[in-house]
C-alpha positions as protocol buffer text, in pm:
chain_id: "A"
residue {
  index: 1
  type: UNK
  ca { x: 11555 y: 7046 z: -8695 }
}
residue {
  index: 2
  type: UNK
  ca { x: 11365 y: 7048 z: -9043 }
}
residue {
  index: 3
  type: UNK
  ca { x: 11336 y: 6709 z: -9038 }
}
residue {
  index: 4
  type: UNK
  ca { x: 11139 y: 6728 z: -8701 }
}
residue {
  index: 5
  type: UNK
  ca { x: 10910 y: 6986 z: -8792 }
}
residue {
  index: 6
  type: UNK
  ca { x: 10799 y: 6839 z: -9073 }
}
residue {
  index: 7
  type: UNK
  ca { x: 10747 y: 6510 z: -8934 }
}
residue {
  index: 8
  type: UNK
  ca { x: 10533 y: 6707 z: -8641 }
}
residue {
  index: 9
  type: UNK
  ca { x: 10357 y: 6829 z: -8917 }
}
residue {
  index: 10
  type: UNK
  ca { x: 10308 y: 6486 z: -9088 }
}
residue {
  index: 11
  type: UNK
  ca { x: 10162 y: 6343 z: -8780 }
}
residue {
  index: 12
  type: UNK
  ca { x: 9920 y: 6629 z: -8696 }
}
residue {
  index: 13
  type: UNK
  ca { x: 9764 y: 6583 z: -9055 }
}
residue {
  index: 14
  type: UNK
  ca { x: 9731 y: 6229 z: -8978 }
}
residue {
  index: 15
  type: UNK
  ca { x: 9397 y: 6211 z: -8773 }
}
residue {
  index: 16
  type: UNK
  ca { x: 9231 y: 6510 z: -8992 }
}
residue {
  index: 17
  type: UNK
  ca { x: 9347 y: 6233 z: -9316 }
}
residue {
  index: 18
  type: UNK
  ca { x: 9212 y: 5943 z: -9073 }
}
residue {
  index: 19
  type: UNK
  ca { x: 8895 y: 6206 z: -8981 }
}
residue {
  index: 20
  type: UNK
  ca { x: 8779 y: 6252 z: -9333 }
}
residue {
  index: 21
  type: UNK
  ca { x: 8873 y: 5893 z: -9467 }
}
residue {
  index: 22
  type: UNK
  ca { x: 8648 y: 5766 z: -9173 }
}
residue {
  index: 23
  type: UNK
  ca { x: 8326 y: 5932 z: -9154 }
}
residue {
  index: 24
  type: UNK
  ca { x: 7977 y: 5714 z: -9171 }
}
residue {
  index: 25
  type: UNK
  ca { x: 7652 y: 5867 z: -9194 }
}
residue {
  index: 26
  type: UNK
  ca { x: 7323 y: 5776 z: -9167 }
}
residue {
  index: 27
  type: UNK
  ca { x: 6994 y: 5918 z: -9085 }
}
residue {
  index: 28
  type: UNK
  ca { x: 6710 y: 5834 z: -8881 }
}
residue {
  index: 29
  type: UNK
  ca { x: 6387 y: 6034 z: -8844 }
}
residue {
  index: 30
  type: UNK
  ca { x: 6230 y: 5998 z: -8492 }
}
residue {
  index: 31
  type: UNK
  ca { x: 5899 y: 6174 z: -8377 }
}
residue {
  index: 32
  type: UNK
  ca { x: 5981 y: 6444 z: -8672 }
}
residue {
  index: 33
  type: UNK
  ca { x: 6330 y: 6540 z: -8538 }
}
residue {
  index: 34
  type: UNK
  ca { x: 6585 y: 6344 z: -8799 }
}
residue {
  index: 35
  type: UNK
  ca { x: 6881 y: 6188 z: -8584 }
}
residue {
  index: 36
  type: UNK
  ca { x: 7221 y: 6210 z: -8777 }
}
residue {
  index: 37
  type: UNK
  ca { x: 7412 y: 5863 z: -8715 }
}
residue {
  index: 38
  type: UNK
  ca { x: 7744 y: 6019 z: -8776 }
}
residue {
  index: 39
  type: UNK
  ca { x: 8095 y: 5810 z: -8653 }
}
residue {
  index: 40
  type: UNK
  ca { x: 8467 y: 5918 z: -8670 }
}
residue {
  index: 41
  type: UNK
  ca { x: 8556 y: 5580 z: -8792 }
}
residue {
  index: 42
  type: UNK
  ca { x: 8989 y: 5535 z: -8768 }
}
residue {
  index: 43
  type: UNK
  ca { x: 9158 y: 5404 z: -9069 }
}
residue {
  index: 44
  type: UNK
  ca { x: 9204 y: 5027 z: -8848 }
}
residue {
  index: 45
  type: UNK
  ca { x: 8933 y: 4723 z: -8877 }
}
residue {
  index: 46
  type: UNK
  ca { x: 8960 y: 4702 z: -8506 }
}
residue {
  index: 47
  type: UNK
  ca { x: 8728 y: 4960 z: -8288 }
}
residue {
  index: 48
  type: UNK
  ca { x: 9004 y: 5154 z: -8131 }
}
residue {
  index: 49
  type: UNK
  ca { x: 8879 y: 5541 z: -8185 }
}
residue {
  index: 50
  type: UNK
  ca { x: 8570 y: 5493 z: -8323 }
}
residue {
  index: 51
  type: UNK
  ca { x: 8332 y: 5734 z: -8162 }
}
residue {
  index: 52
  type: UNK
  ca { x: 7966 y: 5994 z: -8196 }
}
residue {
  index: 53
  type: UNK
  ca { x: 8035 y: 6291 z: -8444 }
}
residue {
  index: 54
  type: UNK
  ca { x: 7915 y: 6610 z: -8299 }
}
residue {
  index: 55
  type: UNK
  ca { x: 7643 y: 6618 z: -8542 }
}
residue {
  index: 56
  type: UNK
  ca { x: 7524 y: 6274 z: -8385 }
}
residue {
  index: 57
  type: UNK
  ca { x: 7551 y: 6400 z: -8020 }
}
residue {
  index: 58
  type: UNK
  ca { x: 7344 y: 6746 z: -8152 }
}
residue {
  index: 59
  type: UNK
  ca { x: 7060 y: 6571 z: -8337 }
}
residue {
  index: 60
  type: UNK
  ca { x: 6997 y: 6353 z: -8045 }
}
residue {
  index: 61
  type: UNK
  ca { x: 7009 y: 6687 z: -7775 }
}
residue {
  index: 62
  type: UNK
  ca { x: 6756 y: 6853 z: -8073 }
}
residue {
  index: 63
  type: UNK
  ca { x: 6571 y: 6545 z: -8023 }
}
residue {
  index: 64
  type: UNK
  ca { x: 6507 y: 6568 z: -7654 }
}
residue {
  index: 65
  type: UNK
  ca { x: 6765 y: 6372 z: -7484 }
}
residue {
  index: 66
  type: UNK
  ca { x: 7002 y: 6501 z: -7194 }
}
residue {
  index: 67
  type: UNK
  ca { x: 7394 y: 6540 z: -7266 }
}
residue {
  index: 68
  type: UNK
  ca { x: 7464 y: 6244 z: -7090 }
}
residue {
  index: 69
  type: UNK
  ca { x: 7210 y: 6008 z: -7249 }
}
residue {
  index: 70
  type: UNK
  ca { x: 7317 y: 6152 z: -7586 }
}
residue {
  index: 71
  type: UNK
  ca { x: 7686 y: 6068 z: -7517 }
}
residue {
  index: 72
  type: UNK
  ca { x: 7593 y: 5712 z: -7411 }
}
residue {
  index: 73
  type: UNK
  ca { x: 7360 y: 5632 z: -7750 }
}
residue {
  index: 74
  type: UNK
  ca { x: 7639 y: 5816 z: -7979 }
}
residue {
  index: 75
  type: UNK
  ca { x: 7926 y: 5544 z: -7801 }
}
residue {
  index: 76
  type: UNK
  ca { x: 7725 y: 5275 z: -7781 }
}
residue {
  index: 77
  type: UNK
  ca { x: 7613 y: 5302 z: -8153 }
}
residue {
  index: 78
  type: UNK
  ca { x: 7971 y: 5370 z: -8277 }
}
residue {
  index: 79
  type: UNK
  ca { x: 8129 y: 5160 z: -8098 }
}
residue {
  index: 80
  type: UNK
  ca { x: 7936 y: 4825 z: -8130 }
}
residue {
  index: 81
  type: UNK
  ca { x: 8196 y: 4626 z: -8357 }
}
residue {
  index: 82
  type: UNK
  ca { x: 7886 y: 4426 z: -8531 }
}
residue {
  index: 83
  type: UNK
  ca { x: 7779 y: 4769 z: -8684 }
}
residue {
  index: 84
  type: UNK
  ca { x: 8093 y: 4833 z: -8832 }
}
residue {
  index: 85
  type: UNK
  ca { x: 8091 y: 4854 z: -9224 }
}
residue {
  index: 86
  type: UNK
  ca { x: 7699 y: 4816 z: -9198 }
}
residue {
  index: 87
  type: UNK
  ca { x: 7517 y: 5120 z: -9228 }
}
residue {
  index: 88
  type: UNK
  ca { x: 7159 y: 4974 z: -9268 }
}
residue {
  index: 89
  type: UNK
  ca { x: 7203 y: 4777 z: -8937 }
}
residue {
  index: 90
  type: UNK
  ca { x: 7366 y: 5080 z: -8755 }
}
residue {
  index: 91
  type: UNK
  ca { x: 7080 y: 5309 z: -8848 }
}
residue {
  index: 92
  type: UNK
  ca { x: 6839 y: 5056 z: -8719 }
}
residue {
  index: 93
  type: UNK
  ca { x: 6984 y: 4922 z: -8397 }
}
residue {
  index: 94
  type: UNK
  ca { x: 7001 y: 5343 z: -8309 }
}
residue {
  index: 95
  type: UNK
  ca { x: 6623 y: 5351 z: -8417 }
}
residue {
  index: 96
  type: UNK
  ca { x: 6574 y: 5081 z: -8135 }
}
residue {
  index: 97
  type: UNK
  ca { x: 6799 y: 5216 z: -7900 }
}
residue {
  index: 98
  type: UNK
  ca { x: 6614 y: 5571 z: -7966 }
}
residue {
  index: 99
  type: UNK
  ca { x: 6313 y: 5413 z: -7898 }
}
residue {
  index: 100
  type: UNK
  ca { x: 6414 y: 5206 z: -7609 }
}
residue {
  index: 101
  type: UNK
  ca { x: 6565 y: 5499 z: -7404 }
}
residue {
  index: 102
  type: UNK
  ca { x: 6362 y: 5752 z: -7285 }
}
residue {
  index: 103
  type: UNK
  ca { x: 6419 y: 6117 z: -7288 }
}
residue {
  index: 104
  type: UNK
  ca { x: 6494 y: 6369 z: -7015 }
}
């Protein structure tokens, strides 16, 4: 029963290891309002769980833009496998994504 528990235990820790291994953050200022490009990267080279941090998702709301809308520019950001390892190019294809979509 011991050996259970702690192996529960093991995997629990897991993502909050994978979590703080696996952050990327970048920042973005956008009419005065900086946008946080923050992504839970996983511990793989594949995009598997890759998604927006909450601190992505909030700085675009602060910035204007609907839940929704914010949701869709966090996934689409983390999730595009050509900005992966890439910071420079991830902060600017979610300056021109920013730019491209318009608020409320």
């Amino acid at each position: 029963m011991k050996t259970i528990i702690a192996v529960a235990a093991a995997l629990f820790a897991m993502p909050v290891l994978a979590h703080d291994l696996g952050h990327h953050h970048h920042g973005a200022k956008v009419n005065g309002v900086t946008i946080v490009v923050a992504c839970y990267r996983g511990p793989w080279n594949e995009v598997i769980w890759d998604r927006a941090l909450p601190e992505f998702y909030d700085s675009l709301r602060a910035a204007g833009y609907s839940p929704s809308t914010a949701n869709a520019i966090g996934n689409r950001i983390c999730r595009d496998e050509r900005l992966v390892g890439n910071p420079e190019v991830m902060r600017q294809e979610a300056l021109r994504l920013i730019e491209a979509t318009p608020r409320r």
